[in-house]
N, C-alpha and C positions, 0 to 999 in steps of 0.2 A: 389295681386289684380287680377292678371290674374286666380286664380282659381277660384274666386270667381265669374270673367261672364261665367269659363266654366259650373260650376254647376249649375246658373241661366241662363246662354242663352247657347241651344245646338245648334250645329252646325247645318243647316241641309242645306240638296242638292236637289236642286229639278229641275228638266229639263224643259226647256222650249224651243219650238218651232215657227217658223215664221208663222206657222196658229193659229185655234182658242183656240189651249192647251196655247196658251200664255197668252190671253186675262181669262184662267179660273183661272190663278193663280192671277191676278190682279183683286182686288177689284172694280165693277164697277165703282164707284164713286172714288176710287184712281184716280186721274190727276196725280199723281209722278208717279206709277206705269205706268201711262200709258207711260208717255216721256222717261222712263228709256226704256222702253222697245221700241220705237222710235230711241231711241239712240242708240239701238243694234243693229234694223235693219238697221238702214244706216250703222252704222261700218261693219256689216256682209258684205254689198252689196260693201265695197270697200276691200272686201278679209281680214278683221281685224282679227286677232287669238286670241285664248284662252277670249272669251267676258263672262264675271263675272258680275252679276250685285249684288250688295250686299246691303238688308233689313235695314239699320243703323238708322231708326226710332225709334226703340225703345230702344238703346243705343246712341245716340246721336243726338244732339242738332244744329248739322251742314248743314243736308240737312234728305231727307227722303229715298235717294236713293244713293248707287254711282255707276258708271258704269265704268269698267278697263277696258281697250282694248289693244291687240299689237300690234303695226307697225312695219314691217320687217323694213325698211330705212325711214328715213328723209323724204321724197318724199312723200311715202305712209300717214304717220302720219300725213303731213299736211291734203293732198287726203281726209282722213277717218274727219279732224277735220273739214273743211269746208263741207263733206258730208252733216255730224250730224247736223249741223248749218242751211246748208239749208234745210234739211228735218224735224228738230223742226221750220223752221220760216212756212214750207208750211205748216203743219199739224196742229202746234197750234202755230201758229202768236206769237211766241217769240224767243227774242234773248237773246246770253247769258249776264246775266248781268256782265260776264269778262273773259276773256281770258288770260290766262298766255301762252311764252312758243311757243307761236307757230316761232316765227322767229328761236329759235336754234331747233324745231322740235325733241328734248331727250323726250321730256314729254309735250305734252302739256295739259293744265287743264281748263275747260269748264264749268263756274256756271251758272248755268239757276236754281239759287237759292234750292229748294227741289230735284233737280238731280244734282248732281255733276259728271261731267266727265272724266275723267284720260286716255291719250291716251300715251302709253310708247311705247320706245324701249325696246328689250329682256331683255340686259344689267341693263336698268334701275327699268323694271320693276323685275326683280329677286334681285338687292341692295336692291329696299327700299321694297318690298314685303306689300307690302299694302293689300293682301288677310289676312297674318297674324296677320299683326297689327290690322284688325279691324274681326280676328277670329270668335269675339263673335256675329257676325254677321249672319241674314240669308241669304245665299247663295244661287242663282239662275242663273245657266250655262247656258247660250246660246250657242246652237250650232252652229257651223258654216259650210260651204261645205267641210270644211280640217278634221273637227273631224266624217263627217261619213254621208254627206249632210243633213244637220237637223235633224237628227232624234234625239232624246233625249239620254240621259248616263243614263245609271243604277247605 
């Protein structure tokens, strides 16, 4: 099975930044695109590492975006989840429709229904690896100030 979405859906990387390189990979009329990428910058703005947002539209039936982030401690992961929270409710007047996770702060998960959220610790997010399981995904790196101050990856 798994060869079969690497042959039909290729990997691909593409960099994106907190100006308006951001806004050219997202479809104007994308609303998911635009909140995934909301979601990155609040996680960015509370120091969150390695921010993945990944394309699962057209492999899946579960939302149109996900967004992975790392929190070094407990502390931080809530920090970055209430961020998110507040700056999707200022920007586009919604909440999530659920929140798992935030009291033991290991993982917490954030539906705002077509974006999904994922806020891990290291540990957590290296066990269940969720970049691989949804591979066949298209893949769009947000930089952060730790990977090289925004600037985008080759």
């Amino acid at each position: 099975m798994s060869d079969y979405f690497q042959i039909n859906f290729p990997r691909q990387s593409v960099a994106v930044t907190n100006s308006t390189v951001g806004s050219l990979l997202v479809d104007t009329n994308d609303v998911s695109g635009k909140i995934a990428l909301t979601v990155a910058e609040a996680a960015s703005d509370r120091k969150a590492g390695d921010i993945l947002l990944l394309r699962v539209a057209d492999v899946s039936y579960l939302a149109d975006y996900f967004v992975v982030v790392t929190g070094y401690s407990r502390v931080q992961v809530r920090a970055i989840a209430d961020a998110i929270a507040e700056k999707v409710e200022q920007e586009w007047q919604r909440r999530p429709l659920r929140v798992e996770g935030k009291s033991e702060a290991n993982w917490v998960v954030q539906d705002y229904g077509e974006v999904i959220v994922h806020i891990m610790l290291p540990h957590e997010r290296e066990f269940y690896d969720l970049e691989a399981f949804w591979g066949h995904a298209e893949r769009i790196e947000f930089p952060t100030s730790f990977d090289g101050g925004g600037k985008p990856h080759d």
